[in-house]
N, C-alpha and C positions, 0 to 999 in steps of 0.2 A: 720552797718547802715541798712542791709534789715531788720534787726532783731526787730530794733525799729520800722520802717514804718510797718511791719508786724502784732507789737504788738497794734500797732497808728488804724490801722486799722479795725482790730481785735474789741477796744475799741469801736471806733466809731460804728459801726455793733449793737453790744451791746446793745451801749445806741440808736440808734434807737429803735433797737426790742423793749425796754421796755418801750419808748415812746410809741412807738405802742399801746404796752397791754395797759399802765395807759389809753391812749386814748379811746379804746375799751373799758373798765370796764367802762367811765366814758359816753359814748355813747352806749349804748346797744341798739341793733336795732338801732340805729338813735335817737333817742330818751333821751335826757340828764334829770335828774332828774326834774329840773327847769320849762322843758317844760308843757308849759297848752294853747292848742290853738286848733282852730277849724279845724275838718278833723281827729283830733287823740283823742279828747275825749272819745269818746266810748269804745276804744279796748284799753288807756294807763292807766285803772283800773278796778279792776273785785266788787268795792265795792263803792256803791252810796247812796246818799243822799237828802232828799229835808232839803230846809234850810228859814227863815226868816231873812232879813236885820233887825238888830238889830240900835236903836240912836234914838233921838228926832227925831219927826216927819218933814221930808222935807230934813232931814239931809245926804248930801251927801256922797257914797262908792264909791271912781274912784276903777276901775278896774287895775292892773299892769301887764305888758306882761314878757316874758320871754326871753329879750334879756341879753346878758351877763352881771353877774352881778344884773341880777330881778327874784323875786321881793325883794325890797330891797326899801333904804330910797331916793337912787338916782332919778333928776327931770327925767331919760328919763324913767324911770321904766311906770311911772302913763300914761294910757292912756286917752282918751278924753272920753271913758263910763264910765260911772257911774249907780251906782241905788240907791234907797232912803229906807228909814227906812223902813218898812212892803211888799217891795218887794221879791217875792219867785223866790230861785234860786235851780238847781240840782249842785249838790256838788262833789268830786268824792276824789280824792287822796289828801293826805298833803305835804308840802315843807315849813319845819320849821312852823314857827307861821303863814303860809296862806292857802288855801286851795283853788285848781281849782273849777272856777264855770263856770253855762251855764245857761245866763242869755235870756228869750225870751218876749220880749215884745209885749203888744197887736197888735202893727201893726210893720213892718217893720224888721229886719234879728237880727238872734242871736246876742249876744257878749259871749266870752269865753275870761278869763281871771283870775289873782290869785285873791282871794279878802281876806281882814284880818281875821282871825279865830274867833278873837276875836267881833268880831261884824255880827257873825251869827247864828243861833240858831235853832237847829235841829226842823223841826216840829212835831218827834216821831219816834219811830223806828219802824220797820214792823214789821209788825205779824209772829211768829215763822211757822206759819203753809202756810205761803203763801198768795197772796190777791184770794178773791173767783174769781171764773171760769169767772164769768157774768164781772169783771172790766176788762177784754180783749178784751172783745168782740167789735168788728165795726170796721171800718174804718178807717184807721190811715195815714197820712201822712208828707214826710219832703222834702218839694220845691215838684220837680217833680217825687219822688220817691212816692209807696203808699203799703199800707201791710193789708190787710184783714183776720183778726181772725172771726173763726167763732167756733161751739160745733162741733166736729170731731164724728167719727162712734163710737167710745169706750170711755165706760164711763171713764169724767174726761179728756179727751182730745180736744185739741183745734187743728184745720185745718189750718194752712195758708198760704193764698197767695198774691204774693206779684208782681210787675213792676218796676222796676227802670232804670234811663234812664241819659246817660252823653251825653256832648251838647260841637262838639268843636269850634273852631272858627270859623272855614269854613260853611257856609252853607249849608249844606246837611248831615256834618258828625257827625251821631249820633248813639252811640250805647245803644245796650238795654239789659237788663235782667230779667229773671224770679225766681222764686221761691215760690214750692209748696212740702207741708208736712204736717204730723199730728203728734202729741207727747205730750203725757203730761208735765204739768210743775213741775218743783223740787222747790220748794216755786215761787218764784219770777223773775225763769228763767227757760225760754222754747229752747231748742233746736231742731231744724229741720235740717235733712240730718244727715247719718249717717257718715261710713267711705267710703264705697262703695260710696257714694253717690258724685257728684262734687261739689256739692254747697251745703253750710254749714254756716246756721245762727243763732247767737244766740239772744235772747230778753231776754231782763231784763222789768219788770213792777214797776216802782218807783213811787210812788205815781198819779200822773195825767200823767208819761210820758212812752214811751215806747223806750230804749235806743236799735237800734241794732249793729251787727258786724260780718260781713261773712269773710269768707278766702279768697276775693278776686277772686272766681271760679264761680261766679254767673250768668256772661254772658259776656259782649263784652269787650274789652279794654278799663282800667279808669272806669266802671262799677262796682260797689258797692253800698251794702244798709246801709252803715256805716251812723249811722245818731240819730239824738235823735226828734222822731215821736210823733207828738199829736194827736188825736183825731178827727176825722171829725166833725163839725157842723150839 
């Protein structure tokens, strides 16, 4: 009898642990395949896109979240965003026939969600050689965050500096961060801070947008410039 409870045991152990793992394989980082949502855009792919809604003019694209089971044919998938035929969105990773997008409208807050693959259409690919120096340059910002490129002391390199700032419920409690560096860019993406260094950001320059993603070391608690940045006016 111990023999059996031993063995009963034993099993069960088992099959936990390899629950575990399939679990773990199937959430790495926290992060399940499916997932397309704002906050993780920037750092949950290293290759981007601008894109046009494709469809007869006025023609509605709902956007689909990533609850379990989306994006998919089911009603709870569709969210209540949408956008319309000639509207431009930034694109990033695939999940089957959809593709995460980050949609910004002239006035009022992102949307991030899958949109169909099939009804978007790359607006070009980038230049092998990178975008010239001068399409960096100014002012950039995303909410109360803001990042300043400028021409750096060495030719072909760009300076910059940046403020970013979380805001918590309490009134008063607010932390801040900085970040300043020079470095050339490798096409399309600029790295500042090295290893030595604590604070480490990356930029990508997509078309009209400027995506970033630091290690989270940039300054206060909940402080990060993770964010996809436009241009100042």
């Amino acid at each position: 009898m111990k023999k059996v409870l031993s063995y009963t045991l034993v099993l069960l152990v088992a099959l936990c642990c390899g629950a575990a793992s399939r679990a773990a394989a199937q959430d790495v980082g926290g992060n399940p395949a499916n997932w397309c949502r704002n906050g993780a855009f920037t750092r949950d792919a290293e290759e981007f896109g601008v894109a046009r809604v494709a469809g007869r003019k006025g023609s509605r694209v709902y956007f689909q979240g990533d609850e379990e089971g989306c994006p998919g044919p089911s009603a709870k998938c569709r969210q209540k965003a949408y956008v319309v035929a000639g509207d431009e969105v930034l694109v990033s990773r695939a999940f089957g026939d959809w593709r995460c997008a980050w949609y910004q409208p002239a006035r009022g807050s992102e949307t991030v969600g899958w949109l169909p693959a099939q009804q978007l259409r790359a607006s070009g690919p980038a230049a092998a050689a990178g975008p010239p120096l001068a399409m960096w340059l100014g002012a950039w910002s995303f909410y109360d965050n803001s990042l300043r490129l400028s021409r750096g002391r060495r030719a072909g390199s760009l300076r910059v500096a940046g403020h970013a700032t979380w805001l918590g419920i309490n009134p008063g409690n607010v932390h801040v961060g900085e970040v300043a560096g020079e470095a050339a860019p490798a096409g399309n993406v600029l790295s500042v801070g090295g290893a030595d260094d604590d604070c480490r950001l990356t930029l990508r320059l997509v078309g009209s947008y400027l995506l970033a993603v630091d290690n989270k070391q940039c300054g206060g608690m909940n402080v990060t410039f993770d964010g996809v940045y436009r241009r100042k006016k």
